[in-house]
C-alpha positions in Angstrom: -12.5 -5.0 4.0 -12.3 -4.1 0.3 -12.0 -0.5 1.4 -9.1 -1.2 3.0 -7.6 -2.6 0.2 -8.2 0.6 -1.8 -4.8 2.4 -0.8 -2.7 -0.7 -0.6 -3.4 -1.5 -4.0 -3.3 2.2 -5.6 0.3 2.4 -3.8 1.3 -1.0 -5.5 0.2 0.5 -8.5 1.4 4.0 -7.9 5.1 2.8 -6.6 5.9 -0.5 -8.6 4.0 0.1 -11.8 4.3 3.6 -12.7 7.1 4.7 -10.3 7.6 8.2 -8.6 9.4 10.9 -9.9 10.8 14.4 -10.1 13.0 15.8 -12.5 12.8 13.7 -14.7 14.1 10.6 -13.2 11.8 8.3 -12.0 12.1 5.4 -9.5 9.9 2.3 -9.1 10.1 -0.3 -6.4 10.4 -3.8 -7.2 7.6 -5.8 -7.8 8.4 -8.8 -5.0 9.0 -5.8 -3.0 5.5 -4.0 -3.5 3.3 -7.2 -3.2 4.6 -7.7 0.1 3.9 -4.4 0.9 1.0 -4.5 0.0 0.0 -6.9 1.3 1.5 -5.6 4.6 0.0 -2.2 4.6 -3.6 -3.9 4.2 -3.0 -6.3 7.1 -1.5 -3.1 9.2 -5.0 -1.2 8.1 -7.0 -4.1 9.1 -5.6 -4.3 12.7 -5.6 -0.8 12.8 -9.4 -1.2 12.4 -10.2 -3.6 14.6 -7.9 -2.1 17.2 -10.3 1.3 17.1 -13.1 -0.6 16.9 -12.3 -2.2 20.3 -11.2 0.8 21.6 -14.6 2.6 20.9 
C-alpha cells in the first residue's frame, strides 16, 4: 500500500506544488483540486491491484 501511494503523491507534488510548464508559462492545479486527486488515483491504483490480483 505505501507503493501505491508513491505516484499519487509525486503527481500532487509535481502538478499542485511545482506546476507544469513549457515556454515559460507554467500551470499548477489547485490544491482542493489535487488532494482529491490524489487521493483518487491511489484508491483507482488500489482496486486496480486487487482486481489483478483476483484475476491471477
Amino acid at each position: 500500500m505505501p507503493l501505491a501511494a508513491i505516484p499519487a503523491v509525486a503527481g500532487f507534488v509535481g502538478y499542485s506544488l511545482v506546476g507544469a510548464g513549457a515556454f515559460g508559462f507554467s500551470v499548477r492545479v489547485p490544491i482542493l483540486q489535487g488532494l482529491t486527486s490524489m487521493l483518487v488515483g491511489y484508491v483507482l491504483t488500489l482496486v486496480v491491484v486487487y482486481l489483478l490480483g483476483m484475476l491471477a
